[in-house]
C-alpha positions as MATLAB code, in Angstrom:
seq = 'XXXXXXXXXXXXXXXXXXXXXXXXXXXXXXXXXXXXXXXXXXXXXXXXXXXXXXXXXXXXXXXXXXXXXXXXXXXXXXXXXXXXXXXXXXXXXXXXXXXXXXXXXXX';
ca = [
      18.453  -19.562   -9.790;
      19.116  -16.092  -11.588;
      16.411  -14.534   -9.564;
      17.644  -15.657   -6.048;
      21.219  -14.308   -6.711;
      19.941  -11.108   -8.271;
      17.204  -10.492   -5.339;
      18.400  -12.124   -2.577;
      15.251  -11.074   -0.446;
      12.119  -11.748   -2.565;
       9.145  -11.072   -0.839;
       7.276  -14.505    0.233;
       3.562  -13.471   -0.029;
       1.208  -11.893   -1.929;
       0.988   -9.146    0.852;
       4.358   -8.459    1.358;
       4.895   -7.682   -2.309;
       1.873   -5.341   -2.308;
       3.516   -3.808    0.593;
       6.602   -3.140   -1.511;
       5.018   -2.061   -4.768;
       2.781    0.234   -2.919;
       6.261    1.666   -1.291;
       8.123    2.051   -4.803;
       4.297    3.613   -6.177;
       4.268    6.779   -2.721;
       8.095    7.304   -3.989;
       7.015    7.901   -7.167;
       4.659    9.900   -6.202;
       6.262   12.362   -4.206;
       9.386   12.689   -7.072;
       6.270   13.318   -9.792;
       4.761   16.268   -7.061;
       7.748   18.069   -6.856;
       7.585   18.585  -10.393;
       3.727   19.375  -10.739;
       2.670   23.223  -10.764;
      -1.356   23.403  -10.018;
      -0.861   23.647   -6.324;
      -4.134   21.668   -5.649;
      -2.888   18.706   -7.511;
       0.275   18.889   -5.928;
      -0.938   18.800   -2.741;
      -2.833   15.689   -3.343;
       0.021   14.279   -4.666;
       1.828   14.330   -2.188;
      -1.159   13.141    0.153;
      -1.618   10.135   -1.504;
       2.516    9.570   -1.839;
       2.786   10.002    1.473;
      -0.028    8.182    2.671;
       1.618    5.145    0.294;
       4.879    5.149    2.304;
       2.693    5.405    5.651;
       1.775    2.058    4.996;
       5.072    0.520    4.584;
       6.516    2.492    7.504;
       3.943    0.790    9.584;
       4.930   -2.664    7.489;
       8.449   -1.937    8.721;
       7.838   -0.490   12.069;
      10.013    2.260   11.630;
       8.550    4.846   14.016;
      10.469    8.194   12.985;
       9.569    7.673    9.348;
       5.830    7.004   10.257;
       5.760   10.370   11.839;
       8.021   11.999    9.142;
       4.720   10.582    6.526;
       2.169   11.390    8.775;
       3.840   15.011    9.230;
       3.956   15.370    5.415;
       0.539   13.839    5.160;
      -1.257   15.835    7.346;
       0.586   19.447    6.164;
      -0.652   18.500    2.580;
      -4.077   17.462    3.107;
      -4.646   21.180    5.314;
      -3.117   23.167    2.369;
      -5.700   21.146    0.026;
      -8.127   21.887    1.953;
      -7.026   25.677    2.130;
      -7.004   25.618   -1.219;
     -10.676   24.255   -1.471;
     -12.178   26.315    0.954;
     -10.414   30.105   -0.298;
      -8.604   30.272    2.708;
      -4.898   29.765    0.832;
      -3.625   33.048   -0.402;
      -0.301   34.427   -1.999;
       1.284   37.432   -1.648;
       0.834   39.625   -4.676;
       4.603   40.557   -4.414;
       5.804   37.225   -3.353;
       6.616   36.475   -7.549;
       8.756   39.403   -7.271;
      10.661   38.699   -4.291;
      11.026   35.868   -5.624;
      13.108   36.653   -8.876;
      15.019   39.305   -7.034;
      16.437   36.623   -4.772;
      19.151   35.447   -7.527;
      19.760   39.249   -9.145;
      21.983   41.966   -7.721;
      22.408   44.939   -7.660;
      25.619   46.129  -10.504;
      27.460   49.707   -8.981;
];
């Protein structure tokens, strides 16, 4: 069998499977809201990533990355809502501080 020598460990059930494509979907996720720039959207992004790889953590048991989801989860799904609500502010200089970091100064 081709497949059984290429993928030793196919899953065996419907659910399992779902487990794993819901997995590889929250990695996406989180690679594709790195690269987003509306902050809202980003933030739900990554919510809904995270939330993704929740699930299999649970599937897997794996207790520090359940917390290291939940952690990400959580901090995403505040700034959202900071974002909502007008509470989520930047720095008017914070741009400029910014693109000073890399420059200096020529004497």
């Amino acid at each position: 069998m081709f497949l059984s020598s290429l993928f030793p460990n196919l899953p065996s059930s419907i659910i399992e499977l779902s487990i794993y494509i819901v997995a590889a979907l929250g990695a996406i996720l989180i690679t594709y809201a790195v690269f987003l720039e509306i902050e809202r959207r980003q933030d739900l992004v990554f919510f809904v990533g995270s939330a993704c790889l929740f699930v299999y953590a649970l599937y897997t048991d794996n207790k520090v990355f359940m917390i290291a989801m939940a952690g990400l989860g959580l901090a995403s799904l505040v700034e959202f809502i900071e974002i909502y609500l007008g509470l989520h502010k930047h720095d008017t200089n914070e741009l400029k501080r910014i693109k000073s970091l890399g420059k200096y100064n020529k004497q």
